[in-house]
NULORO-150194 format. One record per residue (C-alpha): residue in one letter; x, y, z. Coordinates in steps of 0.02 Angstrom, whole numbers, padded with zeros to 5 digits, always signed. Layout:
<rs>
aXYZ ...
</rs>
This chain:
<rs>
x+00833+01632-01552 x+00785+01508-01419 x+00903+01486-01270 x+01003+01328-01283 x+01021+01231-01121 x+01181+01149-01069 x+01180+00951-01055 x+01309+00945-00901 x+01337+00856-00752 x+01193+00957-00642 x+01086+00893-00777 x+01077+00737-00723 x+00937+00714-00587 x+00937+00572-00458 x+00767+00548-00363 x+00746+00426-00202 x+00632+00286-00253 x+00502+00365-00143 x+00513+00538-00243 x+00535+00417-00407 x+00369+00328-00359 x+00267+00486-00341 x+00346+00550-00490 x+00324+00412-00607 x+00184+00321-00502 x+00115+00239-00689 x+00280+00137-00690 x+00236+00048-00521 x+00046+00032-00524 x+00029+00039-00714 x-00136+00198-00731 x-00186+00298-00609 x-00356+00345-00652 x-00510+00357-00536 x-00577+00204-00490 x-00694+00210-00636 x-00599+00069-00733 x-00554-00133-00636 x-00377-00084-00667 x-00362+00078-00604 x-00211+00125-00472 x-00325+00127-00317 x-00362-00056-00337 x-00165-00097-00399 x-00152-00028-00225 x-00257-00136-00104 x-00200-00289-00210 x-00033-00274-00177 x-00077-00247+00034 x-00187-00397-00012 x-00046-00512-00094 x+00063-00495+00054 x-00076-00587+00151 x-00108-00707+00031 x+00073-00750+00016 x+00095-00770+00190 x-00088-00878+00191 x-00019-01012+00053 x+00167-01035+00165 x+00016-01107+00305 x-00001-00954+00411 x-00169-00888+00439 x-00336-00926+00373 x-00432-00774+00354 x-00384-00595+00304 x-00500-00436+00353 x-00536-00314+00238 x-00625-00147+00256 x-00637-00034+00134 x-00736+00163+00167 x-00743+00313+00057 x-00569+00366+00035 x-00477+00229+00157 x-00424+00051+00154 x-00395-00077+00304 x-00314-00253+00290 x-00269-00372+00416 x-00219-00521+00423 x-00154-00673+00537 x+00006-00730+00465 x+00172-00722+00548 x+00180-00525+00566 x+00327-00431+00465 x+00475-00462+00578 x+00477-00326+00726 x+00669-00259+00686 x+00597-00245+00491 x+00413-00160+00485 x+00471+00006+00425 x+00613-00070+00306 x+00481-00183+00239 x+00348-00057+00189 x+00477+00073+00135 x+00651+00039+00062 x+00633-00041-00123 x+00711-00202-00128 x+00688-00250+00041 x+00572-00413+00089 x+00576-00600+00125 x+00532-00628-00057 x+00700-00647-00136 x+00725-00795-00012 x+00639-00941-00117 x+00653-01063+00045 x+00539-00916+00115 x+00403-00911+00005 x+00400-01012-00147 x+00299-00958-00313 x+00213-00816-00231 x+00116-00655-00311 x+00230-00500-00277 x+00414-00554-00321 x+00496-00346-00338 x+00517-00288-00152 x+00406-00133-00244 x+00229-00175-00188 x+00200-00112-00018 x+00319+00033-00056 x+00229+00090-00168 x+00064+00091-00067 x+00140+00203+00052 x+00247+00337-00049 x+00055+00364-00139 x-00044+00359+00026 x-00077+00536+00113 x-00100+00419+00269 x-00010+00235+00297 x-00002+00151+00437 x+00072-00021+00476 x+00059-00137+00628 x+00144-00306+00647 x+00119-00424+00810 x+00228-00568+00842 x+00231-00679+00987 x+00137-00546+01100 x+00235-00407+01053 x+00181-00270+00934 x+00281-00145+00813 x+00194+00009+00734 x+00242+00144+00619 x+00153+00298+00535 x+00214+00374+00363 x+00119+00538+00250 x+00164+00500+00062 x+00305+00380+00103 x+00386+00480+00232 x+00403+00403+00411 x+00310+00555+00527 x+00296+00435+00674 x+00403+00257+00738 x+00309+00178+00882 x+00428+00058+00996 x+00375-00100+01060 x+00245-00123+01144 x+00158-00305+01233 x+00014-00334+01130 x-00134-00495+01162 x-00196-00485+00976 x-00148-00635+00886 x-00005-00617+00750 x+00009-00560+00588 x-00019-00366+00495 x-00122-00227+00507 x-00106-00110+00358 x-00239+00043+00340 x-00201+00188+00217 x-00283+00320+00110 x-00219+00351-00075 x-00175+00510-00123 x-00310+00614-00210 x-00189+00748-00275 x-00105+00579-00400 x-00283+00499-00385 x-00398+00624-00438 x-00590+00625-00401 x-00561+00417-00353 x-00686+00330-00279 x-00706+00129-00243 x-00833+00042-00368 x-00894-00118-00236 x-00922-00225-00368 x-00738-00211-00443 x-00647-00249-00255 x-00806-00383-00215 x-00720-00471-00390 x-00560-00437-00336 x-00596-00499-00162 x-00703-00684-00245 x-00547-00692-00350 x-00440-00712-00204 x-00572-00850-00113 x-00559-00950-00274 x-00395-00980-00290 x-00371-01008-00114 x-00485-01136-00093 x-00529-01134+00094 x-00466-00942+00153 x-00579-00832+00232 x-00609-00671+00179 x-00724-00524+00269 x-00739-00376+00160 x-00836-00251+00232 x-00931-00375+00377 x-00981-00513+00213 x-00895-00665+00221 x-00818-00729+00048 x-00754-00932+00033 x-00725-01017-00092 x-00721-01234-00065 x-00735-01303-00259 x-00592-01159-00331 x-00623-01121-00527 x-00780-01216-00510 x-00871-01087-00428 x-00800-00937-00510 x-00898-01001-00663 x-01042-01045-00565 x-01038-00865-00507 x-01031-00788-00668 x-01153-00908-00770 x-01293-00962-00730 x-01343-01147-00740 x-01474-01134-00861 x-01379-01028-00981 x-01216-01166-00989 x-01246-01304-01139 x-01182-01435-00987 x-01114-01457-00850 x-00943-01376-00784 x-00784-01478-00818 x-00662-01461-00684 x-00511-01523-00702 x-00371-01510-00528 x-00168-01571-00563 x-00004-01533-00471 x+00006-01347-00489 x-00124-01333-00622 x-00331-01291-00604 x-00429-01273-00757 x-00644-01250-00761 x-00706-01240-00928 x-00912-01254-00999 x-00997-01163-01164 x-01160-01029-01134 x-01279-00991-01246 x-01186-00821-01275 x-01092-00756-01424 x-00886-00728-01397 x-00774-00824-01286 x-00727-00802-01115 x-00560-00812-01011 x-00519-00789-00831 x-00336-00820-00799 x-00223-00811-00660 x-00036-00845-00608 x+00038-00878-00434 x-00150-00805-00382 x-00119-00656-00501 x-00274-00603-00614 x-00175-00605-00746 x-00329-00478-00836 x-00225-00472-01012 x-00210-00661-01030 x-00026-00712-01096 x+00065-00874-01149 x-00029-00972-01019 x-00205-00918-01090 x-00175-00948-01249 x-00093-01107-01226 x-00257-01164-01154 x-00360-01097-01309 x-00239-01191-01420 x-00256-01353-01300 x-00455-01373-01300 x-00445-01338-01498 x-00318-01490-01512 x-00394-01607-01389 x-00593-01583-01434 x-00522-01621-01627 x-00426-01785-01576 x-00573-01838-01460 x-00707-01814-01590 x-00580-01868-01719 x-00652-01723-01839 x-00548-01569-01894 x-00665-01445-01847 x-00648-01254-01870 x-00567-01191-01713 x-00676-01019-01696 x-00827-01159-01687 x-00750-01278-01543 x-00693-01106-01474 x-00867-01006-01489 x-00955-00962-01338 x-00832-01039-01222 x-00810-00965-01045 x-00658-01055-00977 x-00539-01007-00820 x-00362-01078-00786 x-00239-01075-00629 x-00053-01121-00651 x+00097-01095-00526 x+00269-01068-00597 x+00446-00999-00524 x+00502-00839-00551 x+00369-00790-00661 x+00399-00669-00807 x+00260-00529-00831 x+00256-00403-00970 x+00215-00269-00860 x+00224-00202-00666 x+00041-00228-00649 x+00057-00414-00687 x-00091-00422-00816 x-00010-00525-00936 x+00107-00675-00916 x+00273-00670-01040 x+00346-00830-00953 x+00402-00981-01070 x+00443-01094-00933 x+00338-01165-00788 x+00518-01158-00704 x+00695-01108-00746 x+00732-01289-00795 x+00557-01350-00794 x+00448-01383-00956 x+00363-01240-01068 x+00214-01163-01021 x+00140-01200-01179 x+00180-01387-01165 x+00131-01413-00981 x-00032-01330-01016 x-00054-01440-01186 x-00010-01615-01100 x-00127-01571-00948 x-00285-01526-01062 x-00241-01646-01189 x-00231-01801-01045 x-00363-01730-00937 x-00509-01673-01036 x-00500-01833-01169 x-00519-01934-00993 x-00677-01821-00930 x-00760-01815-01110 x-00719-02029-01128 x-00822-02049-00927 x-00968-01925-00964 x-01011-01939-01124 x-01189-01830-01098 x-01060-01678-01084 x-00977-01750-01230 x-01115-01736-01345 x-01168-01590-01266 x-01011-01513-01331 x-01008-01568-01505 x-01189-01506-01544 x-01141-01321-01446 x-00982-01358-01589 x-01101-01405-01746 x-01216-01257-01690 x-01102-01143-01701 x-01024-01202-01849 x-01180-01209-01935 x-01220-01027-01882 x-01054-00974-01960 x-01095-01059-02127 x-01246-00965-02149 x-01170-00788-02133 x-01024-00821-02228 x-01109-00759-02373 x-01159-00586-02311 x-01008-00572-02201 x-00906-00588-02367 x-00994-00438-02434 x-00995-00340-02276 x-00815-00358-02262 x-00776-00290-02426 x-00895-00158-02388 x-00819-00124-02226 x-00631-00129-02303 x-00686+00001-02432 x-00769+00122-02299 x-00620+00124-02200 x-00501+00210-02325 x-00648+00342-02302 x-00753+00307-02158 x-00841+00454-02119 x-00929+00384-01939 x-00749+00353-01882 x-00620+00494-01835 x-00502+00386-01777 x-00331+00421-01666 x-00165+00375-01666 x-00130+00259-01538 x-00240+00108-01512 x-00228-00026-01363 x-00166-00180-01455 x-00013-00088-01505 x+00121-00211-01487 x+00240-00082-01430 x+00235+00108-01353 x+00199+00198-01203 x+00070+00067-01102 x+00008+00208-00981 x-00060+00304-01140 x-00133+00140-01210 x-00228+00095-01071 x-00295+00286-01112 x-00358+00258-01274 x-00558+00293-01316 x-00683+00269-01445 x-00818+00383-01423 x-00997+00330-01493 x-01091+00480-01518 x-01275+00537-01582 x-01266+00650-01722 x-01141+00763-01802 x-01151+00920-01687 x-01103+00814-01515 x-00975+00728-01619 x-00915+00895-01697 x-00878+00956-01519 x-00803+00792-01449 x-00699+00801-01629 x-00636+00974-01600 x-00604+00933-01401 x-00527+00767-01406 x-00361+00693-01392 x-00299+00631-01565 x-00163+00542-01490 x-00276+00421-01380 x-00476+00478-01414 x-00568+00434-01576 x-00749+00463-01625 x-00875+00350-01693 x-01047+00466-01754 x-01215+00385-01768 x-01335+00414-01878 x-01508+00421-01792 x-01555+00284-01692 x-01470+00135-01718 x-01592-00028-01748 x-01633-00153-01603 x-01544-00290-01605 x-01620-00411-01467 x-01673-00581-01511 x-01588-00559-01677 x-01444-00659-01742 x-01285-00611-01769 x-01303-00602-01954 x-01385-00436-01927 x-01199-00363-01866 x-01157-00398-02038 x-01315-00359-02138 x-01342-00178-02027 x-01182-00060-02111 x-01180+00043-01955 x-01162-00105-01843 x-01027-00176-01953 x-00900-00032-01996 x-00909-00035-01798 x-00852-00191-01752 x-00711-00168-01888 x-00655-00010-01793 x-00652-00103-01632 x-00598-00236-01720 x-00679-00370-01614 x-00761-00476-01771 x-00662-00630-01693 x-00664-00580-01505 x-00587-00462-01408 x-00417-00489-01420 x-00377-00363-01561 x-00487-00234-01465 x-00407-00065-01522 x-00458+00046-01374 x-00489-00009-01201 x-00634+00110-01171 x-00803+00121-01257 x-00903+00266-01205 x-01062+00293-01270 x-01083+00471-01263 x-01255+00519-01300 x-01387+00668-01242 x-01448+00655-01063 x-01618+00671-01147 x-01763+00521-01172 x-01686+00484-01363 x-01504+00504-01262 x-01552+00366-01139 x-01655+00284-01297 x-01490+00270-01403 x-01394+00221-01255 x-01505+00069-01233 x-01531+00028-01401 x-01332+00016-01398 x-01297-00065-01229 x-01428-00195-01320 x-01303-00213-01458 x-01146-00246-01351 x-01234-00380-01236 x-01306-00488-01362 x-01150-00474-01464 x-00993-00442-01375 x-01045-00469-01200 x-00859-00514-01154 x-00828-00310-01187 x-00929-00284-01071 x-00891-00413-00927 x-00711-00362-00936 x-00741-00188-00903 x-00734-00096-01085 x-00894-00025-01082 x-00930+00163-01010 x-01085+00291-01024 x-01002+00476-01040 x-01055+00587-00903 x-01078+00783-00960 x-01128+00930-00848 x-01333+00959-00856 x-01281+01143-00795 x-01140+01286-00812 x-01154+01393-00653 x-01055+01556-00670 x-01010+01759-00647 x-00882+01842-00680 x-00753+01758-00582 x-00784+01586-00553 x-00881+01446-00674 x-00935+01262-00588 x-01000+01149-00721 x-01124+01051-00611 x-01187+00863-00635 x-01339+00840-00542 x-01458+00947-00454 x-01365+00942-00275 x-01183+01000-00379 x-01302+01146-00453 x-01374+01208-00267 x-01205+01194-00197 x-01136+01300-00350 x-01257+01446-00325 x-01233+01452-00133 x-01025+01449-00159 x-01065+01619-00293 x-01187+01715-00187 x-01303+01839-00284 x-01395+01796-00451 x-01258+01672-00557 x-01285+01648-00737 x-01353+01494-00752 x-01360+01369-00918 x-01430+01203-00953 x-01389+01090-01071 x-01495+00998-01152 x-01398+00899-01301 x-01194+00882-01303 x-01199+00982-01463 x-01247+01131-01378 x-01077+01130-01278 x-00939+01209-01366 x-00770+01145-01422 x-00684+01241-01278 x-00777+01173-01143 x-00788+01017-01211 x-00615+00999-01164 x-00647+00992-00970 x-00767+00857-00983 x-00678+00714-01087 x-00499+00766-01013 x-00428+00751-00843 x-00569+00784-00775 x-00668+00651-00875 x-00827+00577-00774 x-00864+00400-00837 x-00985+00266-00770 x-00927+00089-00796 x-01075-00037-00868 x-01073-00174-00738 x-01158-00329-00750 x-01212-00388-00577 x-01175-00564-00529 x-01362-00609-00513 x-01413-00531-00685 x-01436-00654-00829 x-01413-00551-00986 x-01563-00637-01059 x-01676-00607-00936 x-01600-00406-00925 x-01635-00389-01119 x-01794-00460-01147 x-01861-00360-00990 x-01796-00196-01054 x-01795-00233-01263 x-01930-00362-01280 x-02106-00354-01303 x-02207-00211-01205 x-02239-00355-01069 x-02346-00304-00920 x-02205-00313-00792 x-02119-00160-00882 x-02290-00074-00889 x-02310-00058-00709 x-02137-00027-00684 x-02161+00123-00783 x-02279+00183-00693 x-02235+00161-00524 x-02090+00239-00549 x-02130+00391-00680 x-02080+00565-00629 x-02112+00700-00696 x-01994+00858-00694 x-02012+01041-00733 x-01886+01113-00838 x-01818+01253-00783 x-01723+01372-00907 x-01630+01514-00787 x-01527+01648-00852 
</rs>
């Protein structure tokens, strides 16, 4: 009989909210994971070193922050008032403790817990913080949240404000490394809602003078956009809206300068808003997926003591703009509804613009209506036995549960039933499901959107991601397309990245999208095993095991067994984001790589062909 254990007294544990943080670092910083993902911990971290600037920029102290980011170590500084001398160490390391629970100190700012910096430095191996005021300068040194060194005074010249440089913990942050593209975002995200700061991350400048404006400019080009951008500026309100030529809708959204990355009451407040204005204006009860089709739209508000439904601040639960102030819902609604009739009465090129983007699109949903009818019932019958889809038991638009495990939860596209036997076998069931292939799939550039429907692959897949009517239902927050590392691997993968971008590019410009990496070699004998990703990992290997190793290579996922398997899509998992750079126009990128064998591609081909022995060693 198993040993029954006393509840008593010396049960009951109390940590230090240090030993609590590095404990339970998830509920401070939301995941952990490894940088692969825009929401991962390491970038929770420099935003919250970064918010403390920014905070201390809108109360009219300082107009540029520094920021210098290197392999494994992060450096921001900026020229604010400096943390009060008598209160540097108290600031970055007792919870509760900061200037922000004085509202006559800083008034609707990002970071309202007293957790923030804290928590940087109980997950840092390294953290050091500086503060100069008034020519004198205080520093202090800390190794996971513990204080190993407390400078005294010293004169200083520099001008005032905060130096903060630290390196997050690998043993919580496993294999991390910085993505540029997700902290240069981060970093333009910052410039455009402070319209005139100055930002230098790593020696480029980033500024920001026409706010929302150019973050759409940014991400769009002009010659995709059906007119110009509307941008619309009120008393603690910013809104930039425009329709693309793309399929899906588009939201950036932010509170008090937080990226709020999940949306909440103020997104969809705005979504109900242009619905309910663009009918009044045009006088015509039009479908609200048509006015709402191919949108890309950002908003701004500011609002006391906001309410978020998490510790990350990705999604805004507030109802009020203020404790006694209007709803959110009805400040957004009377802004948009005042606002955007106005603009749409003075231009009325844009206006039209806007109504034939709206008849387009309602025209285009007309004439699939038919076969999406069909498909549908198809689809609904297939999923009471849907053979591509092994499917788990959590899924990310659970309403309620453990978030850390949601943000965890995977759909695997795979190529065949032997790489999705092994993935099947390996996987999580609580948070990983599979999705198998069946050959290649077809591709789908320059064709409509009827052909998601028509194509019974393509459809009983966007019914298990359930993003038929965007992406808010999504039911896992990673796609990984997990295919051989062969040429009808990368073939598939194309052929599928095709798919996503012509379809569902907002999946992929908010980060959903990953390629599975998998070992092309097991090094072993018979002590040690490396499973080895690239040619340099397999050299490395054989001179760490001396002699004559064992060694394999794989050539197809299948070939991997059930056991290993495990390694490679668990902890340890290796994933590569799909990133759209800010100068690539998804057009353009398709019909290069998908379109007609044009002459550019040709010589691309061959200037850059390789060709590679294969080398079987045993």
């Amino acid at each position: 009989m198993a040993e029954q254990h006393n509840y008593t007294e010396d049960s009951i544990k109390s940590l230090e909210p240090r030993e609590h943080i590095r404990l339970r670092p998830g509920m401070y910083i939301g995941k952990l994971g490894d940088g692969s993902a825009p929401d991962d911990g390491i970038y929770v971290l420099v935003k919250e070193v970064i918010d403390n600037s920014i905070d201390e920029h809108m109360m009219g102290f300082g107009k540029s922050i520094e920021v210098s980011v290197k392999e494994d170590s992060v450096e921001i500084r900026d020229y604010g008032r400096g943390i009060p001398l008598g209160k540097v160490i108290d600031c970055v390391s007792k919870i509760n403790t900061g200037a922000k629970y004085d509202s006559n100190a800083f008034q609707k700012s990002v970071g309202l817990n007293g957790v923030g910096t804290k928590a940087v430095n109980a997950l840092s191996t390294y953290f050091r913080v500086s503060s100069v005021r008034e020519g004198q300068k205080k520093t202090a040194e800390f190794e996971q949240g513990k204080l190993t060194s407390d400078h005294k005074v010293e004169s200083s010249s520099e001008p005032n404000g905060t130096r903060v440089f630290f390196k997050p913990d690998g043993g919580i942050f496993k294999n991390f490394r910085f993505i540029p593209e997700y902290l240069e975002n981060q970093i333009w995200n910052y410039a455009y809602l402070n319209a005139g700061l100055s930002i230098n991350y790593n020696g480029k400048k980033y500024f920001s003078k026409n706010g929302l404006f150019d973050l759409l400019s940014r991400k769009t080009k002009d010659e995709e956009r059906r007119y110009p951008i509307i941008h619309l500026k009120g008393h603690e309100i910013e809104i930039a809206m425009s329709h693309t030529s793309q399929y899906g809708e588009e939201y950036y959204s932010f509170v008090n300068g937080q990226y709020t990355t999940q949306g909440g009451t103020h997104q969809a407040a705005l979504r109900e808003a242009v619905v309910k204005t663009v009918r009044e204006h045009f006088n015509k009860n039009f479908d609200a997926t048509d006015i709402r089709a191919s949108i890309e739209a950002a908003i701004a508000i500011r609002v006391q003591e906001p309410v978020f439904e998490s510790q990350t601040k990705t999604k805004l639960g507030s109802i009020h703009t203020a404790p006694d102030g209007p709803t959110v819902r009805s400040f957004v609604n009377e802004f948009v509804k005042k606002e955007l009739d106005d603009y749409l009465h003075k231009n009325p090129d844009t206006a039209q613009a806007l109504l034939k983007r709206i008849l387009q699109s309602e025209r285009e949903r007309k004439e699939i209506a038919g076969v999406k009818k069909l498909a549908n019932e198809r689809a609904k019958k297939a999923n009471l036995h849907n053979k591509k889809l092994r499917d788990c038991r959590l899924h990310y638009n659970d309403k309620k549960g453990d978030q850390e495990r949601l943000q965890n939860t995977t759909l695997f596209i795979t190529e065949g039933d032997s790489a999705s036997g092994s993935i099947t076998k390996a996987r999580d069931v609580q948070t990983q499901a599979v999705f198998s292939l069946r050959g290649k799939p077809l591709n789908t550039f320059s064709l409509t959107k009827k052909v998601v429907y028509e194509n019974e692959e393509f459809n009983l897949l966007q019914h298990a991601l359930n993003i038929e009517d965007g992406i808010e239902g999504l039911r896992y927050n990673r796609v990984v397309i997990a295919t051989d590392a062969d040429v009808d691997g990368m073939h598939i993968r194309l052929l599928m990245l095709t798919f996503f971008l012509q379809f569902f590019p907002d999946l992929v410009k908010q980060g959903h999208l990953y390629i599975l990496e998998t070992p092309l070699f097991r090094v072993r004998n018979k002590k040690k095993t490396f499973y080895c990703y690239s040619d340099e990992e397999r050299q490395k290997a054989i001179k760490e095991l001396g002699g004559k190793p064992e060694i394999t290579r794989f050539k197809g996922l299948g070939e991997i067994s059930p056991d290993e398997f495990g390694d490679f899509i668990g902890e340890n998992i290796r994933l590569d984001p799909v990133i759209l750079h800010e100068d690539t126009t998804i057009k353009e990128l398709l019909s290069y790589y998908m379109g007609k064998n044009t002459q550019s591609r040709q010589q691309f081909i061959i200037n850059n062909l390789r060709v590679e022995k294969d080398e079987v060693e045993q």
